[in-house]
C-alpha positions in Angstrom: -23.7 6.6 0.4 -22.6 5.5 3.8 -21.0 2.4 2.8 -19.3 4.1 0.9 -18.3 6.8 3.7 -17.8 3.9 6.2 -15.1 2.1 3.7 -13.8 6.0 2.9 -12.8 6.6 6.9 -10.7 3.0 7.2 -7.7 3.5 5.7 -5.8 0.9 2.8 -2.5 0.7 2.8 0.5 1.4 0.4 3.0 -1.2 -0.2 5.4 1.2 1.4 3.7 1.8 4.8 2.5 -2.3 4.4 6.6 -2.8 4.6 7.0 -0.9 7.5 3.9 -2.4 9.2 5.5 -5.7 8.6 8.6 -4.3 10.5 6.6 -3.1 13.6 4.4 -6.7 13.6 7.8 -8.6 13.8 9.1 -6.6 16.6 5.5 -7.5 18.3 5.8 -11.2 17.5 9.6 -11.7 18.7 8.8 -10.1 21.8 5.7 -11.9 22.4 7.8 -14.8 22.0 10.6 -13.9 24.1 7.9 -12.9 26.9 6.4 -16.2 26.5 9.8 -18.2 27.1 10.4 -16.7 30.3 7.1 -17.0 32.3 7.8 -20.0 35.2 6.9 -19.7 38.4 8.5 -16.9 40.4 9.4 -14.8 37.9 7.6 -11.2 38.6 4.6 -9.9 35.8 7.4 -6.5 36.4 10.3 -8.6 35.1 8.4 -9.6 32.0 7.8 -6.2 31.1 10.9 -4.8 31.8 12.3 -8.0 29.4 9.7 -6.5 26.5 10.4 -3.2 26.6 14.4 -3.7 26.5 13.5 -5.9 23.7 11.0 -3.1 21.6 13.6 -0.6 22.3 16.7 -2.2 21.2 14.9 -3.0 17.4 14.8 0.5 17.4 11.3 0.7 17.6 9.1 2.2 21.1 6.5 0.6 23.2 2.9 1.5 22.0 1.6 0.8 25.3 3.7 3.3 27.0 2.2 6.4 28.2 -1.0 6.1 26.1 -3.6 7.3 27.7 -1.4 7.5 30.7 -1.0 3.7 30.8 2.5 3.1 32.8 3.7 0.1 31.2 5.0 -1.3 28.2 2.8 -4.7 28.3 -0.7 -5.6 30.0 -0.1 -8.7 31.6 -3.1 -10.8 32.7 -3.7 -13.2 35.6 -6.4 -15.4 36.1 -9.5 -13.4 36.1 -8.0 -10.7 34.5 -9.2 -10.0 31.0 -6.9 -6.9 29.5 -5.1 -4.0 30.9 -3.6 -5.8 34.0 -0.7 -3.3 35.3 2.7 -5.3 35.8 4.2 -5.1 39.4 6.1 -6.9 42.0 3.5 -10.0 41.7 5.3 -13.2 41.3 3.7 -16.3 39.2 2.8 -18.8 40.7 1.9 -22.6 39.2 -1.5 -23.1 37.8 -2.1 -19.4 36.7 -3.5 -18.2 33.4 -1.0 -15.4 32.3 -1.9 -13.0 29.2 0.2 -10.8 27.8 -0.7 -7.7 25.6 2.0 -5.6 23.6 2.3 -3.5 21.0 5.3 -2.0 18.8 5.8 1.6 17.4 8.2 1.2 14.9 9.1 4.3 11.6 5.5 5.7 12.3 3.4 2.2 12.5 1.9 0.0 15.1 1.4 -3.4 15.5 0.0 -5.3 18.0 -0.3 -8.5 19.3 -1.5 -11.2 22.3 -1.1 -14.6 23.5 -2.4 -16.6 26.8 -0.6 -19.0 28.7 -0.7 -21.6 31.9 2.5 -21.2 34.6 3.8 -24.3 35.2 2.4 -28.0 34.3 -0.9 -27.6 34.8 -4.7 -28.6 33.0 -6.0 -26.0 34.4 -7.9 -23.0 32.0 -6.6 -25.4 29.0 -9.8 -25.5 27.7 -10.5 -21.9 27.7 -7.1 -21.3 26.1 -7.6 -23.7 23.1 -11.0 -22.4 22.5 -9.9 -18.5 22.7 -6.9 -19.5 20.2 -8.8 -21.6 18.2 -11.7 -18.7 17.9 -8.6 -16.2 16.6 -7.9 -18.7 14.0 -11.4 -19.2 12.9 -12.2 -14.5 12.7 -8.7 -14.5 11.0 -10.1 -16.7 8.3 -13.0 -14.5 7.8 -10.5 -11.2 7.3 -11.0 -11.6 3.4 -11.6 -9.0 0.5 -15.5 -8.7 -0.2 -16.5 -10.2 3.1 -18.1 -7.6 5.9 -16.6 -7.5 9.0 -19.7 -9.0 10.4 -18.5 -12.5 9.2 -15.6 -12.0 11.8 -17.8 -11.3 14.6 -19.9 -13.9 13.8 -17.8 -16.5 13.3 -15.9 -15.5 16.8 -19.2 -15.5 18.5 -20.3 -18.8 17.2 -17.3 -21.1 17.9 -16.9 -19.7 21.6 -20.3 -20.2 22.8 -20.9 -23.4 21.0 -18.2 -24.4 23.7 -20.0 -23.0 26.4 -17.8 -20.2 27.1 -18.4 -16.4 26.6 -17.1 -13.6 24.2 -16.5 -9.8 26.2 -19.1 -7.3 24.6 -17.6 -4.4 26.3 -14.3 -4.4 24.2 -13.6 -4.7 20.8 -10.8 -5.6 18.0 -9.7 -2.4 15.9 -7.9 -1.0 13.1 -4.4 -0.3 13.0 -1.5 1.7 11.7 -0.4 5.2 12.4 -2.4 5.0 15.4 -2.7 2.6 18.0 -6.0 2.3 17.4 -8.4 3.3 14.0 -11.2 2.1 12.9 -13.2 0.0 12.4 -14.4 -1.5 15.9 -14.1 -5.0 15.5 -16.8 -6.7 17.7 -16.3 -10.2 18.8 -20.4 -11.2 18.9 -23.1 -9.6 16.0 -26.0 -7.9 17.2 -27.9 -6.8 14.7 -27.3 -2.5 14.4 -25.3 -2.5 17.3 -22.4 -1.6 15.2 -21.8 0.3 11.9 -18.7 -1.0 11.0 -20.9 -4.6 10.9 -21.7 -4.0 7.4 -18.0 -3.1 6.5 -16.9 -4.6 3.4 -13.2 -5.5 3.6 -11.0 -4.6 1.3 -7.1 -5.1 0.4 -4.5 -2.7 2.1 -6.8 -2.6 5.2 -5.0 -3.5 8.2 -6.9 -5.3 11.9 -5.8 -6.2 14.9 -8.6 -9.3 15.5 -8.4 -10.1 19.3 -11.0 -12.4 20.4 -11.2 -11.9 25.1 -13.3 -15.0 25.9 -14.6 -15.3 29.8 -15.3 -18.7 31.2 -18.3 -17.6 32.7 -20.3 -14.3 32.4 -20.0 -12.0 29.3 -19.6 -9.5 32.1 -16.7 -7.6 32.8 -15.6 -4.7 35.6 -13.0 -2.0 35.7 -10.9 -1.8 39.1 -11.5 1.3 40.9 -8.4 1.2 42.1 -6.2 1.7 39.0 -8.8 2.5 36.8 -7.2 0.3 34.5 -8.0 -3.2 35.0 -10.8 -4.9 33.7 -11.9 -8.5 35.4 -14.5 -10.9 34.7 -17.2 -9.8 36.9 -17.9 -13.1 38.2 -13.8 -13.6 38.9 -14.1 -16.8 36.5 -11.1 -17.2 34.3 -10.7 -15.2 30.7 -8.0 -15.7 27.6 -7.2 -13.5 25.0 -5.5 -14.1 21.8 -5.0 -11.3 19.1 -3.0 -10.7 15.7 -2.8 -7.9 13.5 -3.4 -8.7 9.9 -3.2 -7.1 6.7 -6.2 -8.1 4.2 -5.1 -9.2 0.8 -5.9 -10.3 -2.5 -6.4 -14.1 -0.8 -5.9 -14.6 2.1 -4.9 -12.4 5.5 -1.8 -11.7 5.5 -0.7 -12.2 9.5 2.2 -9.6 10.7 2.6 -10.3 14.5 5.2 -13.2 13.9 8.7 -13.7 15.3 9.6 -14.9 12.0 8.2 -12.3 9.8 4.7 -11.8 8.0 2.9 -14.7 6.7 -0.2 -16.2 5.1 -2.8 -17.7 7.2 -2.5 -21.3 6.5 1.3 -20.6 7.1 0.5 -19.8 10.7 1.7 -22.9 13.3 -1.8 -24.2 14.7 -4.0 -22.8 11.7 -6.8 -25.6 11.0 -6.5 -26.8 14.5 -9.5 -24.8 16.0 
């Protein structure tokens, strides 16, 4: 009985509201990419954001970000030792920085939701950490299939990050998505045994994630600034990626929506089987 309640309370989609999630994941993966094309040294974590939301807004869709919760931007923009929710201002990059970027995309009453990490400028440096926070995306979107649990996601996540030394953020979690910005279930980037119900989730076709590994170079550890009561840093101030996509799982295999180029099937994803 409470499998069966747990699988009752996440919600599978209609082909209908699965066509206008695809809309909303587009306008997430275009600006994403637009974002990314623009980060060089100089240009202000403000400018990027103001470059997103024109970009949300003119597809006739709205910022998720914007004004949930109170949050006063239309991105969360990441540097260095930042690991989500980083507040864009008048800061200017500078070469050798890890920059994330977090969006999301309200769009005919859905969300999508997407992330990426980059490096300013020519530089080695974080590399490592990005590759192995991209390449543990790849690896929990692969496990996003009908009649496994969710705990294979978390697992798998957990396993390829700290068998690279590195560290997965307890504290924050993947989630579902759709007419809200965030539904369940909680999707956990490490299994502990109990810690989580939706663990034993068994996935099923029409459910919709957003699968966003955070992966800190050192501790597990994270902080919340007093300041803004926003941002969250690595508490050791080592550096920390994050990657994230918002899939749809199918009949095969997950189906990814946060593309410029429109929805596609995992092994259609550029750098899929490159973890």
């Amino acid at each position: 009985m409470a499998q069966e309640v747990r699988e009752r309370r996440v919600a599978r989609r209609s082909a209908d509201e699965l066509e206008k999630l695809k809309v909303a994941g587009q306008i997430v993966g275009e600006t994403l990419d637009l974002v990314r094309a623009q980060i060089a040294p100089g240009v202000t974590t403000l400018e990027l954001d103001k470059l997103a939301e024109d970009h949300i807004r003119a597809r006739g869709a709205v910022p998720s970000f914007k004004g949930y919760r109170g949050y006063p931007a239309a991105t969360c923009i990441q540097i260095d030792d930042v690991v989500v929710h980083g507040i864009p201002d008048e800061t200017a990059l500078e070469v050798g920085q890890i920059v994330g970027v977090d969006l999301g995309a309200y769009c005919d009453g859905y969300h999508g939701d997407g992330a990426f990490t980059t490096v300013v400028g020519q530089s080695e440096k974080g590399q490592e950490l990005l590759a192995v926070t991209r390449g543990a995306l790849m690896i929990g979107l692969a496990e996003a299939r009908a009649g496994n649990r969710l705990k294979q996601i978390s697992q798998a996540v957990q396993e390829h990050v700290e068998s690279r030394g590195y560290n997965v953020v307890r504290q924050l979690t993947g989630h579902g998505i759709g007419q809200k910005m965030h539904e369940p279930p909680q999707i956990p980037n490490f299994y502990s045994r109990g810690e989580f119900e939706d663990y034993e989730l068994v996935l099923q076709p029409g459910m919709v994630l957003a699968i966003e590994p955070m992966v800190n170079a050192g501790t597990a550890q994270v902080q919340v600034d007093e300041e803004d009561g926003w941002t969250v840093r690595t508490a050791d101030g080592e550096l920390s990626a994050h990657f994230e996509h918002t899939v749809v799982i199918t009949d095969s295999e997950p189906l990814v929506l946060t593309l410029a180029e429109g929805a596609k099937l995992l092994s259609d994803v550029p750098g899929y089987g490159q973890a």
